[in-house]
C-alpha positions in Angstrom: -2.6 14.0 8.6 0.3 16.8 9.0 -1.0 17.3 13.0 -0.5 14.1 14.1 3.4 14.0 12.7 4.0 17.2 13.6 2.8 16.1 17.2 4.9 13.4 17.2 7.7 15.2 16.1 7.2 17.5 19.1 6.9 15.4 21.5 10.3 13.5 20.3 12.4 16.6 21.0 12.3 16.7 24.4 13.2 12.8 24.6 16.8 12.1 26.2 19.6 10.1 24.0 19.9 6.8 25.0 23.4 5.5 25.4 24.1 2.4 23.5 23.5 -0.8 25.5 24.6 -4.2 24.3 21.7 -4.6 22.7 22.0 -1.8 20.2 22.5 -2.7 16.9 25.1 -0.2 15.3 23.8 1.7 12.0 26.9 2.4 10.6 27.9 -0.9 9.4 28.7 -2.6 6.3 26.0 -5.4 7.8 23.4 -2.9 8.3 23.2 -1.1 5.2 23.2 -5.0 3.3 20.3 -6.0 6.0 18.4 -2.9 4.8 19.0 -3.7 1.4 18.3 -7.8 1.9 14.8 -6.2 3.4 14.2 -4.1 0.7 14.6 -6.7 -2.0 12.4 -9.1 -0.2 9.3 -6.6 0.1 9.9 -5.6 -3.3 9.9 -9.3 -4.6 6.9 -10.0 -2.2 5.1 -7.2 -3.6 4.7 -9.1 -7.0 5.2 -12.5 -6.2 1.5 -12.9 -5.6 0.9 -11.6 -9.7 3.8 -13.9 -10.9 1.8 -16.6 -9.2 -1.9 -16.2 -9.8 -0.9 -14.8 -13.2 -0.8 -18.2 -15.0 -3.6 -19.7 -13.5 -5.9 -16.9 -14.6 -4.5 -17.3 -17.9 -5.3 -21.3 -17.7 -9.2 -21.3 -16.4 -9.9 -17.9 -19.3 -8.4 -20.7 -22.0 -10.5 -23.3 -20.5 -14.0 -20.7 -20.6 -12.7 -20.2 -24.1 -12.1 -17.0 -23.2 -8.7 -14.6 -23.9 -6.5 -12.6 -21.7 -5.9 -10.6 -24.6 -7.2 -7.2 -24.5 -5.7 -5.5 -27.2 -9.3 -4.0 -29.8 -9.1 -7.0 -32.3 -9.0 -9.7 -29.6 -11.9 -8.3 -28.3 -13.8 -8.1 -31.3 -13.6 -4.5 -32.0 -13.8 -4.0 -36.0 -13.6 -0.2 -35.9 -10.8 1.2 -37.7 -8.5 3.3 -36.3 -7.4 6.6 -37.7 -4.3 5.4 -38.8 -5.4 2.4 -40.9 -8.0 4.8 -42.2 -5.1 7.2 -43.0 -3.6 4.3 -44.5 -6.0 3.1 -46.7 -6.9 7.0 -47.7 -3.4 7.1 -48.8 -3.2 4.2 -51.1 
């Protein structure tokens, strides 16, 4: 994976600068830097909007199958003690 970047970086060194046209967009901006951070918010959001969605509706057809979303050891039936209830109860 380092090759191909490291190519690409070469071959980039040897490119020209460009002067700036009328279609360049200036990065040094008060709008750019809120654009990059509008982008970055929306990915981010994006990112979990599709679990903040689905979320509930996994939670509604488990209740329906009479099934739990609960996986903590006594939800799922597991009776074992652990070693600090057995400390506990050693105690007392």
């Amino acid at each position: 994976m380092m090759v191909p970047v490291l190519a690409l970086a070469g071959s980039m060194v040897d490119k020209r600068i460009a002067a700036p046209g009328p279609g360049t967009f200036p990065t040094g901006d008060p709008l750019f830097a809120a654009l990059l951070v509008a982008v970055i918010v929306v990915v981010g959001a994006l990112t979990f909007f599709p679990t903040l969605c689905l979320g509930p509706v996994i939670e509604h057809f488990a209740g329906q199958q009479g099934g739990s979303t609960d996986m903590s050891p006594r939800a799922r039936g597991d009776t074992r003690s652990s070693r600090r209830d057995l400390a506990k109860r050693s105690r007392g």
